[in-house]
N, CA and C atoms of all chains as a GROMACS GRO file, in nm:
protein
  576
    1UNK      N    1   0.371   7.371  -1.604
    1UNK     CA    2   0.492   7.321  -1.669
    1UNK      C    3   0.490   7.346  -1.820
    2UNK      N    4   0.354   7.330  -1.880
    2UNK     CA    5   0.378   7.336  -2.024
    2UNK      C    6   0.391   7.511  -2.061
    3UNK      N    7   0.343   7.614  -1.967
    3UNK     CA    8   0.407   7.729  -1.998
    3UNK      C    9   0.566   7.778  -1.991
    4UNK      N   10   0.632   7.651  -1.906
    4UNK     CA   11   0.783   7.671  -1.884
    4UNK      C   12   0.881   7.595  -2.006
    5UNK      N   13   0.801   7.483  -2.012
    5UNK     CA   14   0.813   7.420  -2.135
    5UNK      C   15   0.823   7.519  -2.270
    6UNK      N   16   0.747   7.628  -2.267
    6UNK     CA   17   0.728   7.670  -2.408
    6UNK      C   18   0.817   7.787  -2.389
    7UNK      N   19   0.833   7.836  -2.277
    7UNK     CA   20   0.932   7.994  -2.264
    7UNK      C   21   1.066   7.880  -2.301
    8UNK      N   22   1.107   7.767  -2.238
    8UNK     CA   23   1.267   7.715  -2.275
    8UNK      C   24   1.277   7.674  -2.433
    9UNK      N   25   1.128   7.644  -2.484
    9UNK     CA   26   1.164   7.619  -2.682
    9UNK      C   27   1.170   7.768  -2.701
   10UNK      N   28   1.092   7.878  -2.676
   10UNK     CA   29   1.078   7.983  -2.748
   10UNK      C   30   1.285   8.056  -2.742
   11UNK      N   31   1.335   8.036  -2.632
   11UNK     CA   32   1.461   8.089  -2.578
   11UNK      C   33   1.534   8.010  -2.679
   12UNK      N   34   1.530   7.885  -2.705
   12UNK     CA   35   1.632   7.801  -2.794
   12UNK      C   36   1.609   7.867  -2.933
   13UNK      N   37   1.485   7.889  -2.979
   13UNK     CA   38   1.447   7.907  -3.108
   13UNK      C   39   1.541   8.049  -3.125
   14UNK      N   40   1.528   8.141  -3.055
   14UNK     CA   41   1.533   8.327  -3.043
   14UNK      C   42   1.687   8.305  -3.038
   15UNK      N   43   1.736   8.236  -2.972
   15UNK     CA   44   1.918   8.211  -2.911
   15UNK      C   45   1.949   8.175  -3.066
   16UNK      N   46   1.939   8.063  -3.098
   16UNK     CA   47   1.999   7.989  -3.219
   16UNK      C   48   1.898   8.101  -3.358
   17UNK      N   49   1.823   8.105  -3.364
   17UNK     CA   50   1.803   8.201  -3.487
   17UNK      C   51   1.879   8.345  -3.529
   18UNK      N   52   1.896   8.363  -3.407
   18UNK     CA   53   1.925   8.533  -3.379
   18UNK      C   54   2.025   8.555  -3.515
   19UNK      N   55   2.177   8.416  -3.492
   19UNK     CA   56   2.248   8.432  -3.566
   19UNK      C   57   2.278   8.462  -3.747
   20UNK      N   58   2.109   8.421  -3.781
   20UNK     CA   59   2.095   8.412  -3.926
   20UNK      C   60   2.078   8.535  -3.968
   21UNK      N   61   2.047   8.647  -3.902
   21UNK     CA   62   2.042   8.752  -3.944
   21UNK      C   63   2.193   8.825  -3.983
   22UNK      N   64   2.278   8.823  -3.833
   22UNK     CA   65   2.419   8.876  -3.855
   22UNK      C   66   2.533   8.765  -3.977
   23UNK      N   67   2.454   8.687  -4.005
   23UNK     CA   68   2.521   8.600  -4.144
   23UNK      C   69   2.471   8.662  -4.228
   24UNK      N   70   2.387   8.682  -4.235
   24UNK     CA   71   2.329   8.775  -4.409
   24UNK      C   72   2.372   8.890  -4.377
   25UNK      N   73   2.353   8.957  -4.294
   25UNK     CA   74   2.456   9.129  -4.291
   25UNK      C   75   2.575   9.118  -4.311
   26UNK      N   76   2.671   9.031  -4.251
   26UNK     CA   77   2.806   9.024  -4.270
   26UNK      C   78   2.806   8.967  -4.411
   27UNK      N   79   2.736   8.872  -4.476
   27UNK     CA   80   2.778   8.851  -4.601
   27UNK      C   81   2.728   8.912  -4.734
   28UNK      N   82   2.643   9.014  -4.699
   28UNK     CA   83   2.592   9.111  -4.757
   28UNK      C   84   2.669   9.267  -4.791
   29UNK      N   85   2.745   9.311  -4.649
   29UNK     CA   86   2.784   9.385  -4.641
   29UNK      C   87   2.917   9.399  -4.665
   30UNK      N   88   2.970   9.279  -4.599
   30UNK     CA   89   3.116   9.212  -4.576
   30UNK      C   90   3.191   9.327  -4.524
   31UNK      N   91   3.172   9.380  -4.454
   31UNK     CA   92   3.202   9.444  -4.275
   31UNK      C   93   3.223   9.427  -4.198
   32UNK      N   94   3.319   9.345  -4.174
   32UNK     CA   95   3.377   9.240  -4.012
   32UNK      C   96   3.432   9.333  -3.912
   33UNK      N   97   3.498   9.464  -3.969
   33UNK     CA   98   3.562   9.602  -3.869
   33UNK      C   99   3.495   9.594  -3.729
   34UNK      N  100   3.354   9.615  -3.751
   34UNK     CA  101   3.278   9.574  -3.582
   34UNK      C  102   3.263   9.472  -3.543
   35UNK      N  103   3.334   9.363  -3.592
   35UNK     CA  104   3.292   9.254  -3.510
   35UNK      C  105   3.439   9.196  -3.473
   36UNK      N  106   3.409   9.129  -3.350
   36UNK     CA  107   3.517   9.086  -3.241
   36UNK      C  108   3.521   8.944  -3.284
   37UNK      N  109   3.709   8.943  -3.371
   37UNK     CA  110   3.729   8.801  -3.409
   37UNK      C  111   3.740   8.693  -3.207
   38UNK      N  112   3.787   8.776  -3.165
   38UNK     CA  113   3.769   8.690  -3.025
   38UNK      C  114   3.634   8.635  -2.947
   39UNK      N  115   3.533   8.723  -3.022
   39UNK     CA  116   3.421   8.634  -2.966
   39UNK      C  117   3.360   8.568  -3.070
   40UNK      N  118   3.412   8.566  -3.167
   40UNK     CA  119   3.365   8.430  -3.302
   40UNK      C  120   3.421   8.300  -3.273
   41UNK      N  121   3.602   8.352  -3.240
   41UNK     CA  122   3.626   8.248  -3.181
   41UNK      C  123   3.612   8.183  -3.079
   42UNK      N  124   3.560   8.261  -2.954
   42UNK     CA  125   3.522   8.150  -2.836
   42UNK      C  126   3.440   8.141  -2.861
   43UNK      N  127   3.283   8.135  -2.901
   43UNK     CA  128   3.151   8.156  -2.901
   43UNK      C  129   3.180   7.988  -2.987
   44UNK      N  130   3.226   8.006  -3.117
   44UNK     CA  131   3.226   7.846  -3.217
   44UNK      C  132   3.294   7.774  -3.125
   45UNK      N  133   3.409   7.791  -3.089
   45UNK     CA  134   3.461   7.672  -2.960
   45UNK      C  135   3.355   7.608  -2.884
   46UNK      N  136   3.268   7.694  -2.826
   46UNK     CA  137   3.203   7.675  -2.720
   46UNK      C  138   3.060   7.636  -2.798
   47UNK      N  139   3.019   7.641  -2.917
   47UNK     CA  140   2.931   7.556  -2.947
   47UNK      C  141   2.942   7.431  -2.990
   48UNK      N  142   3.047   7.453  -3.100
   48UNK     CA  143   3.141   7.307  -3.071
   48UNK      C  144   3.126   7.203  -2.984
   49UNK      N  145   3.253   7.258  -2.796
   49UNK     CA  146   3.206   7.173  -2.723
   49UNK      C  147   3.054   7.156  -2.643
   50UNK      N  148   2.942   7.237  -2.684
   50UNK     CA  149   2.831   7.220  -2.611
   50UNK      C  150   2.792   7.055  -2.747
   51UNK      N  151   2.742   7.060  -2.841
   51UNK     CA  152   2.724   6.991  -2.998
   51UNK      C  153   2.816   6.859  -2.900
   52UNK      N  154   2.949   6.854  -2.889
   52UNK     CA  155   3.003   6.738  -2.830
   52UNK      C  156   2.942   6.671  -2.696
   53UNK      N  157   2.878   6.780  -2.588
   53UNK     CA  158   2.830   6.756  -2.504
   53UNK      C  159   2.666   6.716  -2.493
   54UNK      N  160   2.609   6.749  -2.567
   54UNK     CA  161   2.484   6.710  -2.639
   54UNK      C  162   2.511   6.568  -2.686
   55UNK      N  163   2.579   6.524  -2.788
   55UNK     CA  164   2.618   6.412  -2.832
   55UNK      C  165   2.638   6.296  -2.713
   56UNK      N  166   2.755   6.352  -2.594
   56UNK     CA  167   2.765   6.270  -2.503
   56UNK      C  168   2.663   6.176  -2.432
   57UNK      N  169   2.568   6.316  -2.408
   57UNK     CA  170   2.434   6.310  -2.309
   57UNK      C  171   2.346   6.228  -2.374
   58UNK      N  172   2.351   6.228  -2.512
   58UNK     CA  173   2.188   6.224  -2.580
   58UNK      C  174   2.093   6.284  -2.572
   59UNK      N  175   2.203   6.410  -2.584
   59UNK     CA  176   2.033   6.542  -2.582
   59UNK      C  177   2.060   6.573  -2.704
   60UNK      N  178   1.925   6.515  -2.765
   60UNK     CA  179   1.914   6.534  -2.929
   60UNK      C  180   1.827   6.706  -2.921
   61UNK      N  181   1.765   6.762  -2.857
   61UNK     CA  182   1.740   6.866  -2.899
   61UNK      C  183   1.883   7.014  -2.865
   62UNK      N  184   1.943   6.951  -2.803
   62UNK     CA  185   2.079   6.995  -2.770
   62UNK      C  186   2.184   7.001  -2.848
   63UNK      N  187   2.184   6.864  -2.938
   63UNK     CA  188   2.285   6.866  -3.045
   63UNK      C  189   2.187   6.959  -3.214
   64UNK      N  190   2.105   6.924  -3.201
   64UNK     CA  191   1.991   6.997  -3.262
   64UNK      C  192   2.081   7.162  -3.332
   65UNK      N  193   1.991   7.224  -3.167
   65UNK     CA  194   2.016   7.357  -3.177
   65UNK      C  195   2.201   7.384  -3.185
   66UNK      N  196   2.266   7.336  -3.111
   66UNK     CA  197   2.397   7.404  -3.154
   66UNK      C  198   2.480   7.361  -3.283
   67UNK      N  199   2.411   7.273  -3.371
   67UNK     CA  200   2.442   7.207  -3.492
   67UNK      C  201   2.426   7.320  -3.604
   68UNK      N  202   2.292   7.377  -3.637
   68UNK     CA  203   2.244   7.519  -3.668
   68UNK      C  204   2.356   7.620  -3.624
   69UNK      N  205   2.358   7.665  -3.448
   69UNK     CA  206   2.433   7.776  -3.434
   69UNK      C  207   2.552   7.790  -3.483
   70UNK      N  208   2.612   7.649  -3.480
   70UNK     CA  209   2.750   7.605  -3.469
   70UNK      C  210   2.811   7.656  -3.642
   71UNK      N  211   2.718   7.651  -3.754
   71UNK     CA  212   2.689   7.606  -3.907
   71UNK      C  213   2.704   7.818  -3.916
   72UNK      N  214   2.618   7.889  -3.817
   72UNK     CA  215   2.586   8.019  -3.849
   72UNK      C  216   2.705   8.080  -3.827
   73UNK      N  217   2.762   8.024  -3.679
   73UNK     CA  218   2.874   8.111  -3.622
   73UNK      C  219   2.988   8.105  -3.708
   74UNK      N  220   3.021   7.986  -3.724
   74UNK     CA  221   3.134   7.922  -3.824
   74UNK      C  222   3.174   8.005  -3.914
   75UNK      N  223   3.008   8.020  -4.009
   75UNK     CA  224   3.040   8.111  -4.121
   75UNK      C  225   3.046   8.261  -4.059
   76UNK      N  226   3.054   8.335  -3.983
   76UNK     CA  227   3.064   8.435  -3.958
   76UNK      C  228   3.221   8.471  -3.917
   77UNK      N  229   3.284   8.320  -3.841
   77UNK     CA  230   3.444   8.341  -3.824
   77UNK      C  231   3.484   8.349  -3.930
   78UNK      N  232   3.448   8.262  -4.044
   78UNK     CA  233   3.524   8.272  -4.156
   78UNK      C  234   3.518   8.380  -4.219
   79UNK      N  235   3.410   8.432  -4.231
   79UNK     CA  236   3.413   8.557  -4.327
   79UNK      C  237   3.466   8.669  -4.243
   80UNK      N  238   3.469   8.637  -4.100
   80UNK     CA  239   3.552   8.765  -4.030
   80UNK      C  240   3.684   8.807  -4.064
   81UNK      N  241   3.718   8.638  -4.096
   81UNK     CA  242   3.879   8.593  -4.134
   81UNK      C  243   3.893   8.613  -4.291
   82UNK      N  244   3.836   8.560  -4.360
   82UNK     CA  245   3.824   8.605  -4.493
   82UNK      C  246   3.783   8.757  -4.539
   83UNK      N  247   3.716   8.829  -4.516
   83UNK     CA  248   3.733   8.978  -4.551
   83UNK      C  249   3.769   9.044  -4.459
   84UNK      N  250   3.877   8.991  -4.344
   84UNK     CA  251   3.914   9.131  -4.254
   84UNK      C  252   4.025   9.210  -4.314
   85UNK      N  253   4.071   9.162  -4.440
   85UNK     CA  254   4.219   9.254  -4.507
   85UNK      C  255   4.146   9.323  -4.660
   86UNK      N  256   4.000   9.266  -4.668
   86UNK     CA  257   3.971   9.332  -4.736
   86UNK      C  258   3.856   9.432  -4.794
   87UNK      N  259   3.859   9.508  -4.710
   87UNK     CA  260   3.677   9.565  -4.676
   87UNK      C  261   3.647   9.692  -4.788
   88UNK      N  262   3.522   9.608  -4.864
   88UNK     CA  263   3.463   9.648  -4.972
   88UNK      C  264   3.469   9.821  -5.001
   89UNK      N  265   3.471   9.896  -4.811
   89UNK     CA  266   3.369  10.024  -4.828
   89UNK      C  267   3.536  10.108  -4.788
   90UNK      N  268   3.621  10.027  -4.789
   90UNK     CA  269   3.706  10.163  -4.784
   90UNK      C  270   3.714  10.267  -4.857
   91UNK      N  271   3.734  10.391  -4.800
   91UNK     CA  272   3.731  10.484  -4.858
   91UNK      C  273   3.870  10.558  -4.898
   92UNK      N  274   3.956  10.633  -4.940
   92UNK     CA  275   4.068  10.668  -4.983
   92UNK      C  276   4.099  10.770  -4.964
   93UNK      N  277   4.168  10.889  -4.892
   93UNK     CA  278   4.192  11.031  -4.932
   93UNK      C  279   4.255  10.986  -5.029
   94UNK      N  280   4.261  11.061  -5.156
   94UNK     CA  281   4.367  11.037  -5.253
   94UNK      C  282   4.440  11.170  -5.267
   95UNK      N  283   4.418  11.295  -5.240
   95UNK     CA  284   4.499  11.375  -5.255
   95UNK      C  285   4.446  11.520  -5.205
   96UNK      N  286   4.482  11.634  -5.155
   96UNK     CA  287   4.420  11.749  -5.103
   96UNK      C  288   4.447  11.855  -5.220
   97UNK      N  289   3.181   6.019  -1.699
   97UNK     CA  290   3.118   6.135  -1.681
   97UNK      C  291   3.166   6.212  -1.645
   98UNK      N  292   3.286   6.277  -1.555
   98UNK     CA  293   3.352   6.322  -1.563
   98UNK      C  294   3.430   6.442  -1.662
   99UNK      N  295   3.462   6.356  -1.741
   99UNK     CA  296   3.498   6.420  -1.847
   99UNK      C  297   3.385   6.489  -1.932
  100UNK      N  298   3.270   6.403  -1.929
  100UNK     CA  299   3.167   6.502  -2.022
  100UNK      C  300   3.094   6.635  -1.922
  101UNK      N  301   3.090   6.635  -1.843
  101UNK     CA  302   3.084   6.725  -1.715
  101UNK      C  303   3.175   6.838  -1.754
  102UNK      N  304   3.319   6.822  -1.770
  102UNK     CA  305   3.369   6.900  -1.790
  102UNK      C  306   3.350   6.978  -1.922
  103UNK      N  307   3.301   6.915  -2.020
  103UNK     CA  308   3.287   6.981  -2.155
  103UNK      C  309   3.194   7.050  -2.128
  104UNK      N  310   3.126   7.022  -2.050
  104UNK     CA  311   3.004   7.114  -2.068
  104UNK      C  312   3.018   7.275  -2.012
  105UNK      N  313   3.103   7.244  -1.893
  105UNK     CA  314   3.154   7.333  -1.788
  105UNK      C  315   3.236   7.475  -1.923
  106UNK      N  316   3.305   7.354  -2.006
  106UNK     CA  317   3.404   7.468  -2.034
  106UNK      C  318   3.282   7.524  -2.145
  107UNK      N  319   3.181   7.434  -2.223
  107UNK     CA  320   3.110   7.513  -2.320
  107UNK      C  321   3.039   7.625  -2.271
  108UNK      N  322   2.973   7.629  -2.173
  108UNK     CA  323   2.922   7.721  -2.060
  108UNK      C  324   2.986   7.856  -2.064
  109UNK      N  325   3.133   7.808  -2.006
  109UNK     CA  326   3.220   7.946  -1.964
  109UNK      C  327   3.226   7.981  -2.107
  110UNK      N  328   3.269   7.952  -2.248
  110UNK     CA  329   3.351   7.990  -2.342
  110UNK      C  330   3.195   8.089  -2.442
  111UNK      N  331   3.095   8.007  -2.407
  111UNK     CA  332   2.996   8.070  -2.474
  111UNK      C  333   2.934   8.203  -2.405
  112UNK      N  334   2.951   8.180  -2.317
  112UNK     CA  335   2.888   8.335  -2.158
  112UNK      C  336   2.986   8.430  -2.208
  113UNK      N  337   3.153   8.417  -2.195
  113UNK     CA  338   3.248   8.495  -2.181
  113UNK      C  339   3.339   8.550  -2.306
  114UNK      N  340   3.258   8.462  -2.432
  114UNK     CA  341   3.295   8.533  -2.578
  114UNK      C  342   3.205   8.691  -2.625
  115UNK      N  343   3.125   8.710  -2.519
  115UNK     CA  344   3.041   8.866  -2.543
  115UNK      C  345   3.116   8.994  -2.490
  116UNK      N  346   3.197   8.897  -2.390
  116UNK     CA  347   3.301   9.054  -2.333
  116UNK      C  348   3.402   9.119  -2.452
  117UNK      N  349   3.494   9.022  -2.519
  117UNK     CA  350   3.588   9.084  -2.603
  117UNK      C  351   3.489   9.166  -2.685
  118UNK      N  352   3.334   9.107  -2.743
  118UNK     CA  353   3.285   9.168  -2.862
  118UNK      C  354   3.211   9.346  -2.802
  119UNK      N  355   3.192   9.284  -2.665
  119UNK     CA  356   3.137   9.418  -2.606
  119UNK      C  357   3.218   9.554  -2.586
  120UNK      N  358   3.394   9.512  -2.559
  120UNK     CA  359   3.472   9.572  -2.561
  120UNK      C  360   3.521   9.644  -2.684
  121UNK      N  361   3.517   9.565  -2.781
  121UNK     CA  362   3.565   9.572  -2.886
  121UNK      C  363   3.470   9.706  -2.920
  122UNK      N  364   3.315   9.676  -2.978
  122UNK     CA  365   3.222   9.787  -2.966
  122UNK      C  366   3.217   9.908  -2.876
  123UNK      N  367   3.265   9.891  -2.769
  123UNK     CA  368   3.286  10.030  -2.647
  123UNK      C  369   3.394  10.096  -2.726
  124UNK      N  370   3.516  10.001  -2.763
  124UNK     CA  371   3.632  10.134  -2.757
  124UNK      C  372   3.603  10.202  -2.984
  125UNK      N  373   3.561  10.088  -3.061
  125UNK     CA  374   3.574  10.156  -3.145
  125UNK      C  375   3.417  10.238  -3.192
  126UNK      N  376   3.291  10.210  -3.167
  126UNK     CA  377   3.196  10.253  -3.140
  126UNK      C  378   3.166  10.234  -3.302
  127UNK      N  379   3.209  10.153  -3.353
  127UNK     CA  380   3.181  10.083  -3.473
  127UNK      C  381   3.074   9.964  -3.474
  128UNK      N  382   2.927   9.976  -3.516
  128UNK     CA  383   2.852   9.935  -3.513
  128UNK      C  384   2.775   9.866  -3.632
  129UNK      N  385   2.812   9.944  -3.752
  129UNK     CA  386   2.796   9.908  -3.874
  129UNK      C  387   2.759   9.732  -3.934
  130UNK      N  388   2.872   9.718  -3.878
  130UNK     CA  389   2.906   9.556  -3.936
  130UNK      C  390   2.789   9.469  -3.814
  131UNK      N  391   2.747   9.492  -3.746
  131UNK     CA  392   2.677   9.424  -3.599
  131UNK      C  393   2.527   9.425  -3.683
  132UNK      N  394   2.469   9.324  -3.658
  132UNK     CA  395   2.297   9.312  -3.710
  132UNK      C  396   2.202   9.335  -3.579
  133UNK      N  397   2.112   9.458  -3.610
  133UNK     CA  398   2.048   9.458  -3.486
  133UNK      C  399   1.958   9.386  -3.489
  134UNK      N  400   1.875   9.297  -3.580
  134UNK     CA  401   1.805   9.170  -3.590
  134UNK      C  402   1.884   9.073  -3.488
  135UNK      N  403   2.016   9.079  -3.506
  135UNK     CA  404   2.109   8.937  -3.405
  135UNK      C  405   2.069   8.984  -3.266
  136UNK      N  406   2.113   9.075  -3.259
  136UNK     CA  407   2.102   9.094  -3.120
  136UNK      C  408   1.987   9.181  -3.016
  137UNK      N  409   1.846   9.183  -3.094
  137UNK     CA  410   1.735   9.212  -3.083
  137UNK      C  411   1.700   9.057  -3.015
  138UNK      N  412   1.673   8.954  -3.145
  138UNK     CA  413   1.582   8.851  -3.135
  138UNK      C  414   1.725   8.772  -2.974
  139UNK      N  415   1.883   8.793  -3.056
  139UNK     CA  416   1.972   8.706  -2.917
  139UNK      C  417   1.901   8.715  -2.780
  140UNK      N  418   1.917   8.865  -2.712
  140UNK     CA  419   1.882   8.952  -2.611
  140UNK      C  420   1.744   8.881  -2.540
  141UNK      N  421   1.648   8.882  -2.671
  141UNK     CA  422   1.514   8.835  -2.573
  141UNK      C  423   1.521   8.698  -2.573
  142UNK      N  424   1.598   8.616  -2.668
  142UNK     CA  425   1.635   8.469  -2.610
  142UNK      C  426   1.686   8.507  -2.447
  143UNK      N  427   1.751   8.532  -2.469
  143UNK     CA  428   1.881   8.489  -2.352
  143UNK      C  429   1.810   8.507  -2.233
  144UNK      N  430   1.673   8.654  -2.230
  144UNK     CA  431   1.635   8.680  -2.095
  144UNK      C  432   1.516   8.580  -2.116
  145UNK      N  433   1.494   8.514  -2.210
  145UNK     CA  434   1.406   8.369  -2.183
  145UNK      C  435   1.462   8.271  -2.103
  146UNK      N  436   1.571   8.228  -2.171
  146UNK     CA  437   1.637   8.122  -2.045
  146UNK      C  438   1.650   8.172  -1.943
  147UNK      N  439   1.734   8.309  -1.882
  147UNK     CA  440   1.713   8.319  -1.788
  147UNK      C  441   1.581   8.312  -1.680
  148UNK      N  442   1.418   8.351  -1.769
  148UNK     CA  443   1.319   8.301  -1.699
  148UNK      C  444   1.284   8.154  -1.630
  149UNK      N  445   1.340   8.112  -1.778
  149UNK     CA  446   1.333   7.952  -1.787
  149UNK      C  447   1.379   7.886  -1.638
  150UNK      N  448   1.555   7.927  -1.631
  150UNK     CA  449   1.648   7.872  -1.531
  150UNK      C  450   1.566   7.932  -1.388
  151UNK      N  451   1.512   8.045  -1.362
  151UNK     CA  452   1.452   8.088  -1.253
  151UNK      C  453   1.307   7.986  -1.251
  152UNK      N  454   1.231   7.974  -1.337
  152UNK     CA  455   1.081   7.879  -1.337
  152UNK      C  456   1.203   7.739  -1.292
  153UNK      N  457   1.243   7.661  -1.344
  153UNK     CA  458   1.282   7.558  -1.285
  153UNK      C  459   1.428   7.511  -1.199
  154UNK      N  460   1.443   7.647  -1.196
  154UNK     CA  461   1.530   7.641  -1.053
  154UNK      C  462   1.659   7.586  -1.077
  155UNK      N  463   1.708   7.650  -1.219
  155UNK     CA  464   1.844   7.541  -1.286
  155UNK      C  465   1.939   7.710  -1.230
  156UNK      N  466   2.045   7.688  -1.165
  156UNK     CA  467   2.107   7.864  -1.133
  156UNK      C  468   2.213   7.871  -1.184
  157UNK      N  469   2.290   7.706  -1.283
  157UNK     CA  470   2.347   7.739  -1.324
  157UNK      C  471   2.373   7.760  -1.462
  158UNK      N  472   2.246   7.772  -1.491
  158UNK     CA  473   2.152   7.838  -1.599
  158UNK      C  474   2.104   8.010  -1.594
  159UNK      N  475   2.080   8.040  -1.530
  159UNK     CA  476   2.031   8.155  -1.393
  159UNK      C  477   2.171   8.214  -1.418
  160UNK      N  478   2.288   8.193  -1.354
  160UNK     CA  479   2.419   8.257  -1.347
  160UNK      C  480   2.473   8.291  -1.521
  161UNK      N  481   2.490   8.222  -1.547
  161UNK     CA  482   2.539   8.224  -1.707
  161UNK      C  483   2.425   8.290  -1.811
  162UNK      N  484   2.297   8.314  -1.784
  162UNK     CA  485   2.232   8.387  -1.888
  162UNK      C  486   2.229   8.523  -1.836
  163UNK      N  487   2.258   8.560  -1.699
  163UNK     CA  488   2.220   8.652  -1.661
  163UNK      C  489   2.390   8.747  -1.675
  164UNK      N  490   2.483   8.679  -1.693
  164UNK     CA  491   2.598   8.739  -1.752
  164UNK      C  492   2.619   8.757  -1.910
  165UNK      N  493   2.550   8.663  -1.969
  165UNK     CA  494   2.501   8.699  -2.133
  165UNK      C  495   2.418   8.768  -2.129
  166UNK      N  496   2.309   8.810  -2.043
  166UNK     CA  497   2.211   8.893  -2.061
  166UNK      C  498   2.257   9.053  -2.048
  167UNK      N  499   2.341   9.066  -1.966
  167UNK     CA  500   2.391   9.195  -1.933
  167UNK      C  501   2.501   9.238  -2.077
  168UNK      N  502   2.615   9.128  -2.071
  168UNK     CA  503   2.664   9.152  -2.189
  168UNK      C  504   2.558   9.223  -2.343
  169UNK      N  505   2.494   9.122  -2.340
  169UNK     CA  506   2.448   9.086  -2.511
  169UNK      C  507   2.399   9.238  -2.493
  170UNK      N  508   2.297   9.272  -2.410
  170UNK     CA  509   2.234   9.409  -2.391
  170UNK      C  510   2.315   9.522  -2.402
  171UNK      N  511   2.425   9.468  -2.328
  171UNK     CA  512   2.529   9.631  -2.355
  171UNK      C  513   2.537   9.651  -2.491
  172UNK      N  514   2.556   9.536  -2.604
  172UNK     CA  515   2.623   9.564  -2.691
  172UNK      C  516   2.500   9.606  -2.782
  173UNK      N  517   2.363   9.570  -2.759
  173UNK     CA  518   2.234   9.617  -2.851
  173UNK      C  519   2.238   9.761  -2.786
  174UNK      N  520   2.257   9.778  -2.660
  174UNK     CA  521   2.226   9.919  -2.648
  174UNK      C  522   2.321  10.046  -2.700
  175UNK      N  523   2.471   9.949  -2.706
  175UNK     CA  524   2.569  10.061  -2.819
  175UNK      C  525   2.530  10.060  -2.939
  176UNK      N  526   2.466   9.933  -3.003
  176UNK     CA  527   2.389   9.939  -3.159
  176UNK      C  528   2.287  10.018  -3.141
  177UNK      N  529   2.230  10.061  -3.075
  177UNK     CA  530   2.112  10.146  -3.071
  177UNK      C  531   2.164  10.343  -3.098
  178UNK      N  532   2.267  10.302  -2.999
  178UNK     CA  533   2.337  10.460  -2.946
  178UNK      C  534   2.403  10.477  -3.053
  179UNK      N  535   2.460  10.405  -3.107
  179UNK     CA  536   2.599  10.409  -3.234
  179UNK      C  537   2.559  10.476  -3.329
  180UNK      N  538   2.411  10.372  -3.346
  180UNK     CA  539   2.425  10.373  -3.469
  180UNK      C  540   2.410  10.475  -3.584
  181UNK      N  541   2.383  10.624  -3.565
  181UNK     CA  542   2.370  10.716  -3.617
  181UNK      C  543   2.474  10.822  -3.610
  182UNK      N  544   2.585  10.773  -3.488
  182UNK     CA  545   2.675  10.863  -3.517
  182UNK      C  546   2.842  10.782  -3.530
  183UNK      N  547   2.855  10.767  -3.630
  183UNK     CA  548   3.016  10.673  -3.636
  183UNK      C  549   3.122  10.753  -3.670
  184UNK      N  550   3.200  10.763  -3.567
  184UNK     CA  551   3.311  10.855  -3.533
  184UNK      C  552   3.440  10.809  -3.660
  185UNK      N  553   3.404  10.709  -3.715
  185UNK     CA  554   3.525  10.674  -3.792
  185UNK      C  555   3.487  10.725  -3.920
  186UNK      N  556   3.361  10.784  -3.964
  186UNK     CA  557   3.308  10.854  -4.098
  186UNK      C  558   3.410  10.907  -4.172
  187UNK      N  559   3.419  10.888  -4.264
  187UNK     CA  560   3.532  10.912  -4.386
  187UNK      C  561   3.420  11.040  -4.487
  188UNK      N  562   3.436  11.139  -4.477
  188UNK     CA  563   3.377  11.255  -4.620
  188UNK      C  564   3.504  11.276  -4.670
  189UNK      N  565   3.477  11.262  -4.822
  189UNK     CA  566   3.535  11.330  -4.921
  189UNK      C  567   3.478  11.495  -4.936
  190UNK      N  568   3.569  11.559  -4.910
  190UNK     CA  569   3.528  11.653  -4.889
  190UNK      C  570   3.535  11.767  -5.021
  191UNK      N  571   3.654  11.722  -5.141
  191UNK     CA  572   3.638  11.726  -5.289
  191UNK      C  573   3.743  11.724  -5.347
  192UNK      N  574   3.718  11.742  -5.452
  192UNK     CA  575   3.842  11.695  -5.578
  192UNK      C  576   3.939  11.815  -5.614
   0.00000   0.00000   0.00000
């Protein structure tokens, strides 16, 4: 059990971290073009209601982890929404 | 309970089924740029953790839902992999 125990923390840790990386690229780069405002937005919905459902239960390591994801994803809708009209790397033909 | 049953149900579906638009999204524009392959390196081997996890303790509807994020999340690391050196939307200035 305590090896199953440690594969389900290692999966929470890898799941909920993953996101801190694509927050510093997107706000580094501020490049939202590849990324799908439709899965920012269901993905935060849905951590949202997991964070509510955690809360319900009293699964504190539940409200835990999607409190973090919830904080990463968030900022990634926003900045999807905030620089999608205005992306740093456009480039211009200006004239032939 | 009832009702918190259901939150959970819908956090489930909304978090599994926000990887399709982003997977799609990546298939048709093959725009990869903005995507962190750190996110979806460290996501990927989460996700096929829980899915170990849900198989070691026999949760399937744990099992069902990682193993549809697992396929997703993967498609979309394996177009970050394929992409990423050739982006069809490349802008050269070609001169003044």
């Amino acid at each position: 059990m305590l090896l199953t125990d440690a594969i389900g923390y290692a999966a929470a840790v890898l799941t909920t971290a993953s996101f801190l990386p694509q927050a510093l690229h997107t706000f580094q780069t501020k490049d939202v073009r590849g990324i799908s405002l439709g899965m920012y937005s269901a993905f935060t919905c849905g951590v949202a209601l997991w964070l509510a459902y955690g809360i319900l239960v009293s699964a504190w390591p539940v409200v835990g982890a999607n409190a973090i994801t919830l904080t990463l994803a968030g900022a990634i809708l926003v900045m999807k929404l905030r620089y999608h009209e205005e992306p740093i790397t456009q480039i211009e033909h200006t004239g032939d």
